[in-house]
TIFILO-830299 format. One record per residue (C-alpha): residue number from 1; y, x, z; residue in one letter. Coordinates in steps of 0.05 Angstrom, whole numbers. Layout:
! residues N
    n      yy      xx      zz  res
  NUM       Y       X       Z    A
...
//
This chain:
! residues 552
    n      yy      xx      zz  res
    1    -407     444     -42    X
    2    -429     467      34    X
    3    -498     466      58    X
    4    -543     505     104    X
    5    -606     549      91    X
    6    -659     584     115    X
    7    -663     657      88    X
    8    -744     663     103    X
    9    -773     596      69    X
   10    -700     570      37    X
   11    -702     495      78    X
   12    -637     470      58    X
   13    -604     415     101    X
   14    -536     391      89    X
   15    -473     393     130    X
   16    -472     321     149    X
   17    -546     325     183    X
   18    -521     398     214    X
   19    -469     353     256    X
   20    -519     301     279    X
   21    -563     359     297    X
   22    -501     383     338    X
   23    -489     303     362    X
   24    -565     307     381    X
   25    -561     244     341    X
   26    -611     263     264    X
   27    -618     198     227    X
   28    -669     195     165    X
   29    -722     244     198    X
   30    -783     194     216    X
   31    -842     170     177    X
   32    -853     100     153    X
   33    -927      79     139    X
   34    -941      20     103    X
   35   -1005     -25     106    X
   36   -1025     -72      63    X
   37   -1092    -111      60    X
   38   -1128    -143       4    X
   39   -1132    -215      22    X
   40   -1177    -229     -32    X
   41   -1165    -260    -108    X
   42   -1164    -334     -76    X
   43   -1110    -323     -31    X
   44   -1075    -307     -96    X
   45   -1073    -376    -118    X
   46   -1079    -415     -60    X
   47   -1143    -398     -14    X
   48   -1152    -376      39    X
   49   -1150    -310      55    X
   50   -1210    -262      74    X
   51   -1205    -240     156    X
   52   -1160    -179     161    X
   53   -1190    -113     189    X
   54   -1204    -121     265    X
   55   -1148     -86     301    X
   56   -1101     -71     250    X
   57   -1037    -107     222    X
   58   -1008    -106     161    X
   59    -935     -89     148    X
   60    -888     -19     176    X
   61    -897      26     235    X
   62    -862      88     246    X
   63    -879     163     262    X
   64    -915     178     324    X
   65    -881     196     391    X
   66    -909     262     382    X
   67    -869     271     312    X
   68    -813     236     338    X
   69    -815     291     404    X
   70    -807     356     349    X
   71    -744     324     319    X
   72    -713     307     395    X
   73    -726     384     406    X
   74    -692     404     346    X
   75    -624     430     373    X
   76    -572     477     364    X
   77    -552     532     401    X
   78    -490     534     454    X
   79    -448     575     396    X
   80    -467     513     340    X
   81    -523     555     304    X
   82    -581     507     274    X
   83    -656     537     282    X
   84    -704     535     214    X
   85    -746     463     234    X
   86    -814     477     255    X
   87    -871     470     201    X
   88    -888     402     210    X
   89    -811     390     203    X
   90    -814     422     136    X
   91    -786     488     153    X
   92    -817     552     177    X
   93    -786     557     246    X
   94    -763     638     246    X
   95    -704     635     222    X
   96    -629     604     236    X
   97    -602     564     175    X
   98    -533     606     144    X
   99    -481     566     101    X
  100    -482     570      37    X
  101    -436     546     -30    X
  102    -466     521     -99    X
  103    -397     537    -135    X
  104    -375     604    -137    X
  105    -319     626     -80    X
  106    -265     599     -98    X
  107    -275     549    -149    X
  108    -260     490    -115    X
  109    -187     515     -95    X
  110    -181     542    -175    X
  111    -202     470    -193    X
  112    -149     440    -162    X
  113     -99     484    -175    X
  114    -120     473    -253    X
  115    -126     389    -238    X
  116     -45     397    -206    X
  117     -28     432    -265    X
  118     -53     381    -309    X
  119     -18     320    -276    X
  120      51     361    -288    X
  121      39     376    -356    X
  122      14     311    -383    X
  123      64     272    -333    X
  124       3     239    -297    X
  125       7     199    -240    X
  126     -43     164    -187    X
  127     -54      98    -216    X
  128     -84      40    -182    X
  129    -137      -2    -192    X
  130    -135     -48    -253    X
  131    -104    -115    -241    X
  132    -150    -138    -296    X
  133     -81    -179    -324    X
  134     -58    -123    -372    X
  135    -120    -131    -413    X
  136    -134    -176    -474    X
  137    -182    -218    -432    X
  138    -117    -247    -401    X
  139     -72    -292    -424    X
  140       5    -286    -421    X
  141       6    -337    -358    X
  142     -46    -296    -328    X
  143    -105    -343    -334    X
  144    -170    -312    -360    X
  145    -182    -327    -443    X
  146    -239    -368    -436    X
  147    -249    -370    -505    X
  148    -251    -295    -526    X
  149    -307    -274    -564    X
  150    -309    -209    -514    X
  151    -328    -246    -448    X
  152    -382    -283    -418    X
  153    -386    -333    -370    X
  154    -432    -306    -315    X
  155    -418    -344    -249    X
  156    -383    -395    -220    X
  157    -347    -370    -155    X
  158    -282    -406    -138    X
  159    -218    -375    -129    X
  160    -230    -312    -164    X
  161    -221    -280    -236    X
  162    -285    -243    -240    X
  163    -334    -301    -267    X
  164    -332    -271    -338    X
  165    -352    -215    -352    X
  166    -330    -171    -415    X
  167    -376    -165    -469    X
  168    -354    -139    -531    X
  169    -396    -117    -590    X
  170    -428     -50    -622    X
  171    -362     -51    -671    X
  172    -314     -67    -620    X
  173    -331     -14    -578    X
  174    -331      29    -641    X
  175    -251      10    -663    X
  176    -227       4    -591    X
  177    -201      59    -539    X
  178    -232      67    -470    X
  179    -172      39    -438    X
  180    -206     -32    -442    X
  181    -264     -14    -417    X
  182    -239      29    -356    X
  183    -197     -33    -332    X
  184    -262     -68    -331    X
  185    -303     -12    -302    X
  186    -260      19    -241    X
  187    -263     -48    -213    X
  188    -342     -46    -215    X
  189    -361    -101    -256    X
  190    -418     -96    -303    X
  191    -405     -91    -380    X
  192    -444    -122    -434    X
  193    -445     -96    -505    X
  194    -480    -132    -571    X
  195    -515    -116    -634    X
  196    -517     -50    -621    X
  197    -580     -50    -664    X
  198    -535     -54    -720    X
  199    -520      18    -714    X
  200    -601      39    -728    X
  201    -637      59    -783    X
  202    -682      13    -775    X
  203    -731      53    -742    X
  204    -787       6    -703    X
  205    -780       0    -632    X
  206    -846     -43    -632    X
  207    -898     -13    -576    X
  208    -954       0    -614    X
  209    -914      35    -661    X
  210    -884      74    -598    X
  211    -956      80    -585    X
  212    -976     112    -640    X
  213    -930     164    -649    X
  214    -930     185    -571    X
  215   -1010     189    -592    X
  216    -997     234    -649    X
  217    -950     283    -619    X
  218    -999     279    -554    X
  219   -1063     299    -605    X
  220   -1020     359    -630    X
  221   -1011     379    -562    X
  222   -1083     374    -542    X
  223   -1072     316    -503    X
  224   -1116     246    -514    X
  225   -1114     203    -468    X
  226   -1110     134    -481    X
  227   -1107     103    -419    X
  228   -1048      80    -382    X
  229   -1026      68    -314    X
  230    -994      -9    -305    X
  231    -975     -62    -245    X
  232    -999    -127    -240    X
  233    -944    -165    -218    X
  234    -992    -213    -190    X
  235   -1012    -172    -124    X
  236    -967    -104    -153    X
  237   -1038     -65    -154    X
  238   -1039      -4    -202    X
  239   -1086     -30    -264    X
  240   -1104      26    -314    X
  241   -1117      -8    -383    X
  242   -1130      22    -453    X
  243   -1068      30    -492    X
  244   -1077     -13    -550    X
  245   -1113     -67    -506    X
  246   -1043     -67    -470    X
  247   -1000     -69    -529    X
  248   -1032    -121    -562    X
  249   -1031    -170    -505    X
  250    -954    -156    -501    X
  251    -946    -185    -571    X
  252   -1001    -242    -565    X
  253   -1005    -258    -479    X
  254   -1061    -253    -439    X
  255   -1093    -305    -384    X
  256   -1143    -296    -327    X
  257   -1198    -338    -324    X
  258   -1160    -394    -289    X
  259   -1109    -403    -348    X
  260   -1051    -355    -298    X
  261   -1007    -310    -345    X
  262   -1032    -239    -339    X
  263    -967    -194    -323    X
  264    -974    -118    -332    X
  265    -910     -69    -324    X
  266    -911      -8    -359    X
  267    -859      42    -320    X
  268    -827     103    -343    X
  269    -879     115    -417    X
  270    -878     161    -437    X
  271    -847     196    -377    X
  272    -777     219    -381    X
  273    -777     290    -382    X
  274    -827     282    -442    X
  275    -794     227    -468    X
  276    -753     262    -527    X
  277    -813     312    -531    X
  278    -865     253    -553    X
  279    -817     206    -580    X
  280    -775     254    -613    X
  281    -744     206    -670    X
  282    -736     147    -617    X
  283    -698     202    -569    X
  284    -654     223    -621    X
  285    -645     144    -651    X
  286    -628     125    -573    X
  287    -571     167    -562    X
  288    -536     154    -625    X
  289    -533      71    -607    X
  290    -509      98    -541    X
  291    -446      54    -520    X
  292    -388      89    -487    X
  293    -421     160    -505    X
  294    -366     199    -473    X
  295    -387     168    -405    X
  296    -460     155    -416    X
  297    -488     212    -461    X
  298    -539     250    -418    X
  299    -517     325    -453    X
  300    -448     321    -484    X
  301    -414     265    -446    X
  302    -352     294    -427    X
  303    -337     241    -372    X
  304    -414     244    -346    X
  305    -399     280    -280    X
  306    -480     295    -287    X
  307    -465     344    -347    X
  308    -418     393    -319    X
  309    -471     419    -262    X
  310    -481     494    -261    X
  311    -528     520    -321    X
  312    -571     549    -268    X
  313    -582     483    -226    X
  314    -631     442    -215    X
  315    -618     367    -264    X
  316    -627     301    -237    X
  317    -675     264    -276    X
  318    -629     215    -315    X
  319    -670     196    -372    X
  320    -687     165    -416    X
  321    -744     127    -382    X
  322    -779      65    -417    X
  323    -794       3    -382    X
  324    -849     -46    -428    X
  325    -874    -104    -396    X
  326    -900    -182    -414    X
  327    -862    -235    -401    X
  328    -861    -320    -396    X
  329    -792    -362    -400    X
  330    -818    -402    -337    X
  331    -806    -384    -272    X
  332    -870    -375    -244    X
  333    -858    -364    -175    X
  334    -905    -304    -161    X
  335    -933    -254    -207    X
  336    -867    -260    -247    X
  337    -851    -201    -302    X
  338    -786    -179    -250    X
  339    -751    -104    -223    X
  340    -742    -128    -144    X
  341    -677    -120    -123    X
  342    -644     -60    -110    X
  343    -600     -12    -118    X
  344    -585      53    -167    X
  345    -551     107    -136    X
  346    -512     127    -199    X
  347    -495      88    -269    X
  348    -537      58    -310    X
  349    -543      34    -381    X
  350    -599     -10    -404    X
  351    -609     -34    -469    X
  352    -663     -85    -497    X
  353    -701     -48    -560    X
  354    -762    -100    -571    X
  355    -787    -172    -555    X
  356    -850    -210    -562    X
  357    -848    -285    -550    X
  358    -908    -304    -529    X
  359    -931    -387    -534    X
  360    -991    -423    -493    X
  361   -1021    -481    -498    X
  362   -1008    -551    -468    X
  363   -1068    -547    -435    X
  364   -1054    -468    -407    X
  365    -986    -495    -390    X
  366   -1017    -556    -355    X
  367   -1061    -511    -315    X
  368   -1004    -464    -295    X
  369    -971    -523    -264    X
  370   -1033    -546    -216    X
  371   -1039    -475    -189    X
  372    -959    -472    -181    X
  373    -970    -535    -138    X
  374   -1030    -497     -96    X
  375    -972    -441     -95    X
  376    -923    -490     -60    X
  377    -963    -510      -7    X
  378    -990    -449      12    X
  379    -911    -427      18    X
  380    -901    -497      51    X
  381    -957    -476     104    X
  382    -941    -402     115    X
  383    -868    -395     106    X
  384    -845    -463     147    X
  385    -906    -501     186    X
  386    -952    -445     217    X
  387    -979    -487     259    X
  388   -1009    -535     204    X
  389   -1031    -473     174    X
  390   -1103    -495     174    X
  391   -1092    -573     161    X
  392   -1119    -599     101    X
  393   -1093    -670     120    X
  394   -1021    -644     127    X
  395   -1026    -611      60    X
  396   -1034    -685      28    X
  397    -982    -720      79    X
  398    -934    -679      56    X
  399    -928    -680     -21    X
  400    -850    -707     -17    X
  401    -833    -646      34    X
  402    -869    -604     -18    X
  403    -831    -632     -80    X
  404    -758    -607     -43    X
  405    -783    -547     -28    X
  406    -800    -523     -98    X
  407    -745    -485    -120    X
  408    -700    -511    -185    X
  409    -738    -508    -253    X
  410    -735    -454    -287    X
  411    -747    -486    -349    X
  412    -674    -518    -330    X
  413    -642    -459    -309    X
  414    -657    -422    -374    X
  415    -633    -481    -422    X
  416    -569    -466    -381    X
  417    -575    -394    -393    X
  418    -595    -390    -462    X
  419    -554    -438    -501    X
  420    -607    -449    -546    X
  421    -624    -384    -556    X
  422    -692    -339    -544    X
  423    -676    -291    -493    X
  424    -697    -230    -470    X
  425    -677    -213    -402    X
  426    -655    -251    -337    X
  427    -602    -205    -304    X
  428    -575    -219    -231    X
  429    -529    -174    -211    X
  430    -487    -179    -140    X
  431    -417    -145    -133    X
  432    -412     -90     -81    X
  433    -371    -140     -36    X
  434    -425    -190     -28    X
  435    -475    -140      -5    X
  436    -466    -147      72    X
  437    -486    -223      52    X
  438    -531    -213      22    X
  439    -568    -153      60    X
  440    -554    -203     119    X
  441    -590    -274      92    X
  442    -654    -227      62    X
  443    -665    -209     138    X
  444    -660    -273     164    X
  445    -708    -314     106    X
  446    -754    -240      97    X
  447    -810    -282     121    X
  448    -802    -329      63    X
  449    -818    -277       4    X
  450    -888    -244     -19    X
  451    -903    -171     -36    X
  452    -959    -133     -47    X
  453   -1030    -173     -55    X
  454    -975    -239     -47    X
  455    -974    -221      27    X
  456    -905    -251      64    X
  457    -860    -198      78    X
  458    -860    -174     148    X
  459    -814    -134     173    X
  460    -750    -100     132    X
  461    -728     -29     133    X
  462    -671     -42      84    X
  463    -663    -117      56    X
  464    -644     -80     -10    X
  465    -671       2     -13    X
  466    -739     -29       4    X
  467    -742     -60     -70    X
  468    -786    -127     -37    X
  469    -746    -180     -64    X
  470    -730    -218    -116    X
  471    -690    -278    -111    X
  472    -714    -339    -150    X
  473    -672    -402    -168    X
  474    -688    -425     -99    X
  475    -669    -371     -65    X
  476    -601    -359    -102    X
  477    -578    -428     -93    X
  478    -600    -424     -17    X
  479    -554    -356     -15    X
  480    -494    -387     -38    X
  481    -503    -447       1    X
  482    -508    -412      65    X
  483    -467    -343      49    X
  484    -426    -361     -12    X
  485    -453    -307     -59    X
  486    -466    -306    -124    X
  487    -491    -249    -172    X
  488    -463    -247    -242    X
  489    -527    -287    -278    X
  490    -532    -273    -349    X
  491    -586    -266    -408    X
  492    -593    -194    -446    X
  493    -605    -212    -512    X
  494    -647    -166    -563    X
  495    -600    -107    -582    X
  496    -558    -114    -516    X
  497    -533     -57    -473    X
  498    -519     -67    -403    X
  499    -481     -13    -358    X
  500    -492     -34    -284    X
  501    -440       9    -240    X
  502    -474      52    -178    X
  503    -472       8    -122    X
  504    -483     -56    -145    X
  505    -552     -87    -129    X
  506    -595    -115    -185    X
  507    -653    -152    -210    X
  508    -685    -175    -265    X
  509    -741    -224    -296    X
  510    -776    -211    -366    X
  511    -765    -271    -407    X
  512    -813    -250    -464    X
  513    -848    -184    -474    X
  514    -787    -133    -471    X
  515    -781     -59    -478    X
  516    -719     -33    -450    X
  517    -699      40    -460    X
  518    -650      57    -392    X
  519    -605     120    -385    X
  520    -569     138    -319    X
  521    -506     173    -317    X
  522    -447     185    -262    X
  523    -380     165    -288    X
  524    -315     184    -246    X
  525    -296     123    -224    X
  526    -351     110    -187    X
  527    -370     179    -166    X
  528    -344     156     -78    X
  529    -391     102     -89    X
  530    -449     156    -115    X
  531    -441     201     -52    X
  532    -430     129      -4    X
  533    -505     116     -26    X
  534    -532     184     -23    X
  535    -517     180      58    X
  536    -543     119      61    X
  537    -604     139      27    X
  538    -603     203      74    X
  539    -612     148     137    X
  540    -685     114     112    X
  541    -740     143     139    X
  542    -766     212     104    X
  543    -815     185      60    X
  544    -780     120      33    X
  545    -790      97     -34    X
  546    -723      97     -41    X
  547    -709     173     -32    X
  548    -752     187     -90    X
  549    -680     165    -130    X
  550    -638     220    -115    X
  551    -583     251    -144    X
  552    -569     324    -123    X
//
């Protein structure tokens, strides 16, 4: 509820950065710059790639000494008083910073006299975390009901009771209290909910529909623009495309001249804080298939922590936000329809509106395989045998070498996955345990993934905050070979809901064309685990892409 601020230009720091200040010890203050360089459209697939500018490397470097000399000065007097940063620090430099409250005095003490009083009324107690055993998903000996209808298999760790995860449907959810739910939830696993479709009116989720009436509203506004911004998940450059030329190659695909799947994202369209504004009927047809409304409705949620702020305070953005992109079933290996791994700093719900399968050719298909096998080499050179980097001999000496280092098929992993069925969505998610493991073997194998213009990876701020990765099949059987992790690996079906708890670290891959409407929210059981990564996010460096997700 404490924080400092300057009474001149109001710079507001909080308490936990006043102490470092004091330590003479401020994490989070530098600048991070990154490079990248266009290594041409060969290099994509293969080639070689053009000379890099003279002088220059690509990858992170930090602010300059002179930068990094202002924050060292900033200190606080003898008597513990904190100085207004100078300009360049983001402050004005007159004044000293005076503590402040965003509750009104007293309210915190009131609240807990009024929480106290509840507990004796109501005969509350402190209750523990969830066994899991005293729900339905459990047998009488104890041994998890493999066979209900509300849980899915989702990994296959040994010794523990969290492989399945619980999934029950739209009407479930509808008949049943929370209590089921909550002994799922406080432990942080993620929660799957079906059909929940059925509780539409039909209204068409399809994009060019979307399209359309995002047009129309925009026209009545005085607004035409028919261009949109998208990423090319081939080298992650910003393409700007007409709208229905997009749109229509999400429902019928779209190749470049060498056969390769074109893959545009479309992010946050319309954006949020217009999203009920342009899509008003979609808005209003969102929130009523909302699962678990109490915890995840964005305005009368009463166990959304994010709806009781003060009237006069300034919102998080929580949503909705719209995420349309294309989509293949194969694993492509790069330019793949994914969301990198990383991690939200409060709830989540996701929930699949649309899909568009889209079918090529044998020949296209054939194609696709000859450049994936240019792909693997290049990796084989680059990643493992620098030294051969330039030897077209070794390239054709080592065709076996080249064969075991292909990751799994994906065609193989998704007849596991699916079970016959077309699906939507390739989710990965890792529990909250497994994410010293995992933060620990993306450090040590960086060098083995590509990023912007299919450039390795060189260097690592955070293995997970820096949203770089994305683990393929390869990659996730290397992790548990090595670490022992697993994520939770399931499919999201058309008409699924997933609610991903804050903290644990995600990814996904586009199996066809999807369009996924996502909501945030902040429930109470995982409101530690909200401020936990709202420090951590303090400690990256000022202008990381990760502290553009923050929650106040």
């Amino acid at each position: 509820d404490y924080y400092r601020s300057c009474p001149r230009c109001s710079y507001d720091l909080c308490l936990t950065c006043c102490r470092e200040i004091r330590d003479g010890c401020l994490q989070g203050g530098v600048n991070m710059y990154t490079s990248h360089f266009d290594r041409g459209k060969a290099y994509l697939h293969g080639g070689e790639s053009l000379p890099l500018p003279s002088g220059k490397k690509s990858g992170i470097r930090f602010s300059s000494k002179k930068r990094m000399r202002k924050i060292s000065q900033w200190k606080a007097r003898e008597n513990g008083d904190i100085p207004c940063p100078v300009n360049k620090l983001g402050g004005c430099g007159h004044e000293y910073l005076e503590l402040k409250c965003i509750f009104a005095n007293g309210w915190l003490s009131e609240l807990k006299v009024k929480a106290k009083k509840l507990v004796k009324v109501h005969n509350l107690v402190d209750r523990p975390h969830h066994s899991g055993q005293s729900c339905s998903c459990f047998k009488l000996n104890g041994q998890i009901d493999c066979c209900s209808k509300s849980l899915r298999k989702a990994a296959s760790r040994e010794g523990v009771s969290d492989n399945y995860l619980y999934c029950p449907s739209a009407t479930d959810v509808q008949h049943e209290s929370l209590e089921h739910f909550k002994s799922h939830w406080i432990k942080g696993e993620p929660v799957i909910i079906t059909n929940v479709l059925d509780y539409s009116s039909g209204l068409s989720w399809e994009p060019m529909v979307m399209s359309r009436a995002v047009r129309d509203t925009s026209y009545s506004k005085g607004s035409q623009k028919l261009v949109v911004k998208t990423v090319d998940c081939l080298d992650l450059c910003e393409v700007k495309i007409n709208t229905y030329q997009f749109f229509k190659a999400y429902m019928e695909g779209r190749t470049h001249s060498n056969s390769w799947p074109v893959i545009l994202k479309l992010k946050d369209w319309p954006p949020s804080c217009l999203f009920e504004e342009r899509l008003p009927c979609h808005g209003a047809e969102f929130m009523n298939i909302l699962p678990y409304k109490d915890y995840t409705h964005p305005y009368s949620g009463i166990l959304n922590i994010a709806t009781k702020l003060p009237p006069d305070f300034l919102k998080p953005d929580l949503g909705p936000k719209a995420y349309i992109a294309y989509g293949v079933a194969e694993e492509l290996g790069r330019g793949d329809s994914v969301t990198k791994l990383h991690c939200d700093m409060s709830d989540a719900v996701n929930v699949l509106m649309h899909t568009a399968k889209v079918d090529y050719s044998s020949k296209q298909v054939a194609e696709i395989e000859k450049l994936k096998r240019k792909h693997a080499i290049q990796d084989r050179r680059e990643f493992f045998n620098p030294l051969y980097a330039r030897d077209e001999t070794f390239d054709m000496n080592h065709s076996k070498s080249e064969e075991k280092l292909r990751p799994i098929s994906s065609m193989q992993s998704n007849t596991l996955s699916l079970n016959g069925k077309d699906g939507g969505a390739l989710w990965d998610i890792f529990r909250r345990e497994d994410v010293p493991k995992l933060g620990e073997y993306l450090r040590n194998h960086h060098k083995e993934f590509r990023h912007v213009y299919c450039s390795p990876v060189e260097q690592v701020v955070h293995p997970i905050h820096d949203q770089t990765f994305y683990l393929n099949m390869y990659h996730k059987k290397k992790l548990k070979e090595e670490f022992g992790v697993e994520p939770w690996s399931f499919v999201q079906q058309l008409g699924e809901a997933v609610l991903i708890p804050a903290g644990c670290p995600h990814q996904v891959r586009n199996l066809m064309s999807c369009t996924k409407i996502a909501l945030d929210f902040v429930s109470p059981e995982n409101i530690n685990e909200c401020i936990r990564l709202t420090d951590e996010f303090r400690t990256l460096p000022r202008n990381h892409r990760a502290k553009k997700d923050k929650l106040q």
